[in-house]
N, C-alpha and C positions, 0 to 999 in steps of 0.2 A: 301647673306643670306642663312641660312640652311635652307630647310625645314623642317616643326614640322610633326611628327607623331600625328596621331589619338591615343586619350587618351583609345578607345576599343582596342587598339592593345595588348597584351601582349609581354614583349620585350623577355621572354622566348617562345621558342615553347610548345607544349601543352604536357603533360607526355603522353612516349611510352608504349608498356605495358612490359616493363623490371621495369616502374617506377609507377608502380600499386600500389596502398595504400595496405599496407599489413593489414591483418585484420584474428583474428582467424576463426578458422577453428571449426562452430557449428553441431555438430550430435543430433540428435532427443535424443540419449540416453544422451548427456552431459544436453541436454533442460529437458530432464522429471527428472534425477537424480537433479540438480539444485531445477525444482518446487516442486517436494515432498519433500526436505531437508526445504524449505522456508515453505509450510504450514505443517511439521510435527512441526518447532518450534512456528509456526503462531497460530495456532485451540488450543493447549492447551493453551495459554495464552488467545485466547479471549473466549475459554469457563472456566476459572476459574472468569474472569472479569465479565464474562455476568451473572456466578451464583452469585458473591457480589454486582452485583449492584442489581437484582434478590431479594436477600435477603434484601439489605439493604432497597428497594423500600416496599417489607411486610412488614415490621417494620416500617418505617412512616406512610404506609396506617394502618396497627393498634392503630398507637398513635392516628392517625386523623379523624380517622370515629367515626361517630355517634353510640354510643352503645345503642343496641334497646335487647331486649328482659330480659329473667329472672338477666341477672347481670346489665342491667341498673339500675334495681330495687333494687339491692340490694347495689350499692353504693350509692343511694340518700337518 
């Protein structure tokens, strides 16, 4: 009979470093140009959103409040 290997073994050897995972190569300047590209297109879209919903929000709070003073009076 053959003997079985231990199923932890790996039948490859383990990568040398000729067989390093290649991975790019990040500079502080690729990292900041990146994030201010991302919120220069980011801040205008959510401050045009933040003013319609903004606006839309005064408009239902005026349909739905209680009107109190001289123009209560004068639509009843």
């Amino acid at each position: 009979m053959q003997p079985t290997r231990p199923l932890a073994m790996s039948v490859r050897p383990p990568p040398g470093p000729s067989e390093a995972p290649i991975r790019a190569a990040s500079t502080m300047r690729g990292t900041l140009i990146s994030f201010f590209s991302v919120l220069g297109l980011a801040l205008p879209t959510f401050i045009y959103f933040k003013r319609k919903n903004d606006r839309k929000a005064r408009e239902m709070y005026a349909q739905t409040r209680v009107k109190t003073g001289a123009l209560s009076q004068m639509t009843t």
